[in-house]
PDB file with one MODEL, atoms N, CA, C and O in Angstrom:
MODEL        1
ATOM      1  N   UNK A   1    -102.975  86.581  14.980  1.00  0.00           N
ATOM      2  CA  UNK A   1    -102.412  87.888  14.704  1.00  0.00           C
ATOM      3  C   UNK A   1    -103.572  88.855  14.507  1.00  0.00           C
ATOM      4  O   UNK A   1    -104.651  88.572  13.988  1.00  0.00           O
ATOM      5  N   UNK A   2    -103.214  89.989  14.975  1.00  0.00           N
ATOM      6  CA  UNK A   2    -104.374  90.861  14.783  1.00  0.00           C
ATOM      7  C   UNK A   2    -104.340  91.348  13.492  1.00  0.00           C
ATOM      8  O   UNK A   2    -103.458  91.086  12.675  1.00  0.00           O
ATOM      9  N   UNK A   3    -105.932  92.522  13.184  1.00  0.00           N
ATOM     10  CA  UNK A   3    -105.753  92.909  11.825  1.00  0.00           C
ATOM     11  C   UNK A   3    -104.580  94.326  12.087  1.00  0.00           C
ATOM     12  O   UNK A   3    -103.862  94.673  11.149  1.00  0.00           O
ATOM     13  N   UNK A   4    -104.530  94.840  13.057  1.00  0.00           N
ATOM     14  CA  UNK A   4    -103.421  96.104  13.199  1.00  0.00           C
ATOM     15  C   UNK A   4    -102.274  95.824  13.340  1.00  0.00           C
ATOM     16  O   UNK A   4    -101.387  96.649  13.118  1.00  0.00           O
ATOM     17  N   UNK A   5    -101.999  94.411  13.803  1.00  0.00           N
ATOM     18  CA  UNK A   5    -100.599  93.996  13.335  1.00  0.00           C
ATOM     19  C   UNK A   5    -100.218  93.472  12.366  1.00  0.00           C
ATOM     20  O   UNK A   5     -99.041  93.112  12.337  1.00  0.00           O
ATOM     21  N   UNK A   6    -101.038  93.253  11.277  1.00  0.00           N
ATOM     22  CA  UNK A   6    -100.627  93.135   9.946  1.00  0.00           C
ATOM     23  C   UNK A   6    -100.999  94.135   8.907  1.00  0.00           C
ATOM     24  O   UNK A   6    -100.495  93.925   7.803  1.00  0.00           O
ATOM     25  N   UNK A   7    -101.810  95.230   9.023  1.00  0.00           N
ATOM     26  CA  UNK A   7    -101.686  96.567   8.584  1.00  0.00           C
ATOM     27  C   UNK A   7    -100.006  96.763   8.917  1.00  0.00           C
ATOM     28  O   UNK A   7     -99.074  96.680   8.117  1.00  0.00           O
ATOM     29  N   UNK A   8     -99.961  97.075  10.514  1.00  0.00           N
ATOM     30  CA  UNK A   8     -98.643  97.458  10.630  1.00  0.00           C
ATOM     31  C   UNK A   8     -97.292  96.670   9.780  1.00  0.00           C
ATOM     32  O   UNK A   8     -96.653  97.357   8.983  1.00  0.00           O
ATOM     33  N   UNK A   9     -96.931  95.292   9.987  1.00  0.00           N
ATOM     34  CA  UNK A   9     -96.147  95.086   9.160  1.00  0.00           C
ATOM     35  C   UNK A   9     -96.940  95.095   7.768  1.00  0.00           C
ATOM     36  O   UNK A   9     -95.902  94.638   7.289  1.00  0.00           O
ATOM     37  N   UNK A  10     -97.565  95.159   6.967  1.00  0.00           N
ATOM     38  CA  UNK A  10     -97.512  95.838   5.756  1.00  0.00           C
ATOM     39  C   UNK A  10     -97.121  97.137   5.699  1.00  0.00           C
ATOM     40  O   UNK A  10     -96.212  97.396   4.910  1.00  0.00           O
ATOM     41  N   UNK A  11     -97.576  97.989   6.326  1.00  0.00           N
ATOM     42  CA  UNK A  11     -96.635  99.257   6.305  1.00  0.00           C
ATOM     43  C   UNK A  11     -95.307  99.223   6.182  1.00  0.00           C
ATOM     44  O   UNK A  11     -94.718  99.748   5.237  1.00  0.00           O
ATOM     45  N   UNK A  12     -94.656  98.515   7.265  1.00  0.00           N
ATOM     46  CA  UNK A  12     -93.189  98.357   7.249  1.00  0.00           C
ATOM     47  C   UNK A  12     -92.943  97.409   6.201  1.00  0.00           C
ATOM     48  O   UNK A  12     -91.748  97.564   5.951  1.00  0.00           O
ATOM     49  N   UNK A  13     -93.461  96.379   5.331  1.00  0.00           N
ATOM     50  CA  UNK A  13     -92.677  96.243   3.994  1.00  0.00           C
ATOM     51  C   UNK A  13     -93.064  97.430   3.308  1.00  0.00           C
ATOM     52  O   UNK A  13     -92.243  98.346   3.268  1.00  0.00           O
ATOM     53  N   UNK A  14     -94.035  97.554   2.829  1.00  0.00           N
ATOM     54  CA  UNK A  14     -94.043  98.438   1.898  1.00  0.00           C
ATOM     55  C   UNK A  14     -92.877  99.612   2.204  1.00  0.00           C
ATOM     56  O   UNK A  14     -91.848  99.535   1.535  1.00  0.00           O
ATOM     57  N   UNK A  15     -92.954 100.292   2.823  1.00  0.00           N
ATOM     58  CA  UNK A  15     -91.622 101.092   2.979  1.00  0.00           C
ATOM     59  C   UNK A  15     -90.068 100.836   3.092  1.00  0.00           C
ATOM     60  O   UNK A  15     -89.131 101.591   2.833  1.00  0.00           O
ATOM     61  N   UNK A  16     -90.083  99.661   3.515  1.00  0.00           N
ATOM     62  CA  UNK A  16     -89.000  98.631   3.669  1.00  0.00           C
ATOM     63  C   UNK A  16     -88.628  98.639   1.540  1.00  0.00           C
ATOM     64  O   UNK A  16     -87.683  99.055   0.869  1.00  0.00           O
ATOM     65  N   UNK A  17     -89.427  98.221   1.327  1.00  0.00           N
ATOM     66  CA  UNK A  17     -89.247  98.329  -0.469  1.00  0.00           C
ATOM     67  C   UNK A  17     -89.141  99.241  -0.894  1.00  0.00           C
ATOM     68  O   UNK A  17     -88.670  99.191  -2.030  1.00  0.00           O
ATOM     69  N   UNK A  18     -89.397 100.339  -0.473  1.00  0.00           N
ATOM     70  CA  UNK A  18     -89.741 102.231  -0.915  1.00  0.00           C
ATOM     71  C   UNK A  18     -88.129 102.214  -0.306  1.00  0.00           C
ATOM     72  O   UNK A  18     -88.235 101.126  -0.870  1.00  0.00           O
ATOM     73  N   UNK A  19     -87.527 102.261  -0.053  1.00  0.00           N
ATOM     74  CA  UNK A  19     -86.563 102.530   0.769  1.00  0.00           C
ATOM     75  C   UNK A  19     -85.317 101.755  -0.365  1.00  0.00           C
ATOM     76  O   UNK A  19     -84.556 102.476  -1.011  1.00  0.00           O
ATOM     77  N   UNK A  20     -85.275 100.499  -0.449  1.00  0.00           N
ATOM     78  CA  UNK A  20     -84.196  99.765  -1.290  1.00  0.00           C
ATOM     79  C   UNK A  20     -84.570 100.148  -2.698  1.00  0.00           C
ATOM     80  O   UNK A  20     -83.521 100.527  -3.218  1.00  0.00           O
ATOM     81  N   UNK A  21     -85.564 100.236  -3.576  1.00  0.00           N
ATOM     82  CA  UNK A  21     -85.674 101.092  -4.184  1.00  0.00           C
ATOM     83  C   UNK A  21     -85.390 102.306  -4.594  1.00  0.00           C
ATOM     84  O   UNK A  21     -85.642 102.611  -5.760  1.00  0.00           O
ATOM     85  N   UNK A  22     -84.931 103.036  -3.894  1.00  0.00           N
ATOM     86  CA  UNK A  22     -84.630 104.749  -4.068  1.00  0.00           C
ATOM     87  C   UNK A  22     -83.216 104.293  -3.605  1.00  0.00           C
ATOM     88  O   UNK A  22     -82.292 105.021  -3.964  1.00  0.00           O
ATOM     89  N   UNK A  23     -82.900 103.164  -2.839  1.00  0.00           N
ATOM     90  CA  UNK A  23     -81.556 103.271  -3.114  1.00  0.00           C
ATOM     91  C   UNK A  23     -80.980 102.797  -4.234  1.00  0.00           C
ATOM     92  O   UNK A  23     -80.132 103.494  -4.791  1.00  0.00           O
ATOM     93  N   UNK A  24     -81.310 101.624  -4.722  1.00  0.00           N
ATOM     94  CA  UNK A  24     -81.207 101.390  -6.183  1.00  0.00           C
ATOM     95  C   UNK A  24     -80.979 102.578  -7.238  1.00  0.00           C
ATOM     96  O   UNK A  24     -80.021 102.799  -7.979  1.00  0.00           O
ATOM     97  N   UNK A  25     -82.350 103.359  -7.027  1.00  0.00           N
ATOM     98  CA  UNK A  25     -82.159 104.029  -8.691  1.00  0.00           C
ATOM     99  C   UNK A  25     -81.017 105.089  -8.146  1.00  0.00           C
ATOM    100  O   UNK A  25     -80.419 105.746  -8.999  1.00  0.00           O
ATOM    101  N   UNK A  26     -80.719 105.263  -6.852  1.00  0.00           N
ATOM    102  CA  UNK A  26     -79.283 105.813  -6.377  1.00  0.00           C
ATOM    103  C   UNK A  26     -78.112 105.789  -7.110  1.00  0.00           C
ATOM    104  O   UNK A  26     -77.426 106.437  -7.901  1.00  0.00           O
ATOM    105  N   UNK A  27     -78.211 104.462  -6.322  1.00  0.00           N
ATOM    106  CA  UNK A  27     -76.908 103.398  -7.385  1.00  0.00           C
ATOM    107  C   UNK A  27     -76.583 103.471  -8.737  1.00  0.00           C
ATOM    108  O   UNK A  27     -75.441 103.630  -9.167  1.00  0.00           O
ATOM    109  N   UNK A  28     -77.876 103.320  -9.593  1.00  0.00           N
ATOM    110  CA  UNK A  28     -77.782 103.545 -11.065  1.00  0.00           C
ATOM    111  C   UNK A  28     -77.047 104.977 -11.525  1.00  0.00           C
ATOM    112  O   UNK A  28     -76.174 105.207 -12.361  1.00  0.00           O
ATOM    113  N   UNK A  29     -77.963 106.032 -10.392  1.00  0.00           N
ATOM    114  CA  UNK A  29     -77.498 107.406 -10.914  1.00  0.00           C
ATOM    115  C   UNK A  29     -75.750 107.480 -10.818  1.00  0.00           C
ATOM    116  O   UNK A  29     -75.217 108.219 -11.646  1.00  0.00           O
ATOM    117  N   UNK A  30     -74.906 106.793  -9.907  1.00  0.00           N
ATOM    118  CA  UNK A  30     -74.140 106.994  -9.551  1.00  0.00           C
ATOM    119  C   UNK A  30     -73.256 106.193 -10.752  1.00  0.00           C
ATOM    120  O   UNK A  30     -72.430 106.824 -11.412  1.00  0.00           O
ATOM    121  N   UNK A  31     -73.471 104.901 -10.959  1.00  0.00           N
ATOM    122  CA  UNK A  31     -72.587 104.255 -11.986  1.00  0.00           C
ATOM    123  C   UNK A  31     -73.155 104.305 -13.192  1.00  0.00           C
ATOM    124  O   UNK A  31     -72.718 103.462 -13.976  1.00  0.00           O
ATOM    125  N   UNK A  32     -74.045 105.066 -13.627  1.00  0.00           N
ATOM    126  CA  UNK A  32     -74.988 105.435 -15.154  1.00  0.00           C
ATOM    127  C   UNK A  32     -73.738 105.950 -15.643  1.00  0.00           C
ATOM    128  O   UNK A  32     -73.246 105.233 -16.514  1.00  0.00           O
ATOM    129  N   UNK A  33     -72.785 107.427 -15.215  1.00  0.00           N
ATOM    130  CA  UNK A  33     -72.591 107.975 -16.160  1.00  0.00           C
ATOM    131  C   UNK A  33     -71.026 107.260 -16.535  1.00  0.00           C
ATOM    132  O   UNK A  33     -70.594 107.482 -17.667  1.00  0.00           O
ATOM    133  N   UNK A  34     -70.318 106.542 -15.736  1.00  0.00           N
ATOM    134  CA  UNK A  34     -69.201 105.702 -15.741  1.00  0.00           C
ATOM    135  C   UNK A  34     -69.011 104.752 -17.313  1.00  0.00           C
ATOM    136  O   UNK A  34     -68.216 104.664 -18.250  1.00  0.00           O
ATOM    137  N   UNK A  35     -69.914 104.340 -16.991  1.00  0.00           N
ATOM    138  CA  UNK A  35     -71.098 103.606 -18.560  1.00  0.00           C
ATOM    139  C   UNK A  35     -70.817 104.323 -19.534  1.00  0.00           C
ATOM    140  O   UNK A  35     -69.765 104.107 -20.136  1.00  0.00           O
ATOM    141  N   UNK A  36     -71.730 105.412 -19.959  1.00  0.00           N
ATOM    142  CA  UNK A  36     -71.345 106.055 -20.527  1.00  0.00           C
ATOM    143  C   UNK A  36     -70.043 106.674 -21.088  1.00  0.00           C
ATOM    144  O   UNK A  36     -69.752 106.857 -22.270  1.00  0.00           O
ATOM    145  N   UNK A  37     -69.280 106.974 -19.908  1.00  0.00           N
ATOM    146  CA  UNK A  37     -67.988 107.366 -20.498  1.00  0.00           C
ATOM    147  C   UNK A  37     -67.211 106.741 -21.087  1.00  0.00           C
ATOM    148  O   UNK A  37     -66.429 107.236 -21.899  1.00  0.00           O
ATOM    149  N   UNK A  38     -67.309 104.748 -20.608  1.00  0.00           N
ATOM    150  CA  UNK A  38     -66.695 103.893 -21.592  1.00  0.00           C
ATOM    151  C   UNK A  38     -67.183 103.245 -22.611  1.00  0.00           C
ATOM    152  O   UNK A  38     -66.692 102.209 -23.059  1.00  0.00           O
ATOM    153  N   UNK A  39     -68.554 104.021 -23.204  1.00  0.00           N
ATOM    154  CA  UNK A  39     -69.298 104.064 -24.225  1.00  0.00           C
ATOM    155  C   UNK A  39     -68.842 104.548 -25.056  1.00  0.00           C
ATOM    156  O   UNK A  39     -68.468 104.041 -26.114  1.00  0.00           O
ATOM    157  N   UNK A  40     -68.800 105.539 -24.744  1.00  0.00           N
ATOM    158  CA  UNK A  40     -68.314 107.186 -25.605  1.00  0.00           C
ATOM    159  C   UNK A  40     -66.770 106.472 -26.217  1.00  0.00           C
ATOM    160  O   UNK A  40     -66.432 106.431 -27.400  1.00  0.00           O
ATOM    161  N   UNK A  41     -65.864 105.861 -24.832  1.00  0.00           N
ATOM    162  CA  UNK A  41     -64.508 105.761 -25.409  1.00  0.00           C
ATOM    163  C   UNK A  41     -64.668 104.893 -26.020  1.00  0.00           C
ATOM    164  O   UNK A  41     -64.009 105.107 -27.038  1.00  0.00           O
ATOM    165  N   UNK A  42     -65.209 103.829 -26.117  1.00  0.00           N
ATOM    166  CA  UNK A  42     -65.059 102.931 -26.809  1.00  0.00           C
ATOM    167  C   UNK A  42     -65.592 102.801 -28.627  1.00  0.00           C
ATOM    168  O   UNK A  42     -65.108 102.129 -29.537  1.00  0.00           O
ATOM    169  N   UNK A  43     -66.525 103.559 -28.615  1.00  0.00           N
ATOM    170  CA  UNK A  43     -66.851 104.495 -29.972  1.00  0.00           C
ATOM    171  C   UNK A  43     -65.729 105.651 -30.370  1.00  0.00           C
ATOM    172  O   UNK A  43     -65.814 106.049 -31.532  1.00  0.00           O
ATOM    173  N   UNK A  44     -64.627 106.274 -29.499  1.00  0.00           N
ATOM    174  CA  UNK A  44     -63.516 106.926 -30.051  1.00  0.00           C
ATOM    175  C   UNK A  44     -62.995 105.521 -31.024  1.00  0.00           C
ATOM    176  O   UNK A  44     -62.919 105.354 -32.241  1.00  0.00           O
ATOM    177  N   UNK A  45     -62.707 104.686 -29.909  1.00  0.00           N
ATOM    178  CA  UNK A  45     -61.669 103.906 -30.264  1.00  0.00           C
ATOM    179  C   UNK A  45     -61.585 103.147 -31.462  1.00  0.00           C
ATOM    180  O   UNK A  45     -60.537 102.710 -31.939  1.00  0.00           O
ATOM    181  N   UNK A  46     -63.075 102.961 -32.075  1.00  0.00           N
ATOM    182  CA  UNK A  46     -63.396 101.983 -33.032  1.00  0.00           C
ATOM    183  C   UNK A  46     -63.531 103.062 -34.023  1.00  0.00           C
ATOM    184  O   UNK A  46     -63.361 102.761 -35.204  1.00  0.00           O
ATOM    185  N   UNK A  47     -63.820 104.303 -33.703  1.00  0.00           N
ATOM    186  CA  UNK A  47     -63.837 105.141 -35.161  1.00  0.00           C
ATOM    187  C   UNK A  47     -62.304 105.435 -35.714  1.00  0.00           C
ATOM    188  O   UNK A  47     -61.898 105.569 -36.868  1.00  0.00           O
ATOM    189  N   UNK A  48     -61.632 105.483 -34.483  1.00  0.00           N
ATOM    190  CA  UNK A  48     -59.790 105.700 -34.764  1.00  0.00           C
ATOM    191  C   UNK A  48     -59.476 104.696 -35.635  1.00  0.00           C
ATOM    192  O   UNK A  48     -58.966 104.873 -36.742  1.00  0.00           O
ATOM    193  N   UNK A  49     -59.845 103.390 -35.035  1.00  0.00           N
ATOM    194  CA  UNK A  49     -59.438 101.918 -35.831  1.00  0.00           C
ATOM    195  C   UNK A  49     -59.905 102.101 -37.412  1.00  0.00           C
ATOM    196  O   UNK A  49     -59.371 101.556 -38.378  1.00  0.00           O
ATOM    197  N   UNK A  50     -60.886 102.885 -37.430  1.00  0.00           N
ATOM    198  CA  UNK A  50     -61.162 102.684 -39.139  1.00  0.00           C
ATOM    199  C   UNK A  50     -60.416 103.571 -40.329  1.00  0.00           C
ATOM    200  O   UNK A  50     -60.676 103.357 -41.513  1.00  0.00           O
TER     201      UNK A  50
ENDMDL
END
């Protein structure tokens, strides 16, 4: 294998990971605040109970 074809696929992981990554913290942003909201309710619910 040459050395420019393994520069090259290192390039393509590394971005390959840059890529599932940013979709990840995507993901989080998207079901973070869901979380939260049955956080929140679930602290209504236990302060009602007392």
């Amino acid at each position: 294998m040459s050395l420019e074809a393994i520069f090259l696929s290192t390039f393509v992981m590394i971005g390959q990971n840059r890529q599932a990554a940013f979709q990840q913290i995507v993901h989080l942003m998207e079901v973070f605040p869901v979380y939260e909201r049955l956080d929140e309710a679930l602290d209504r619910r236990e302060a009602s109970a007392c």
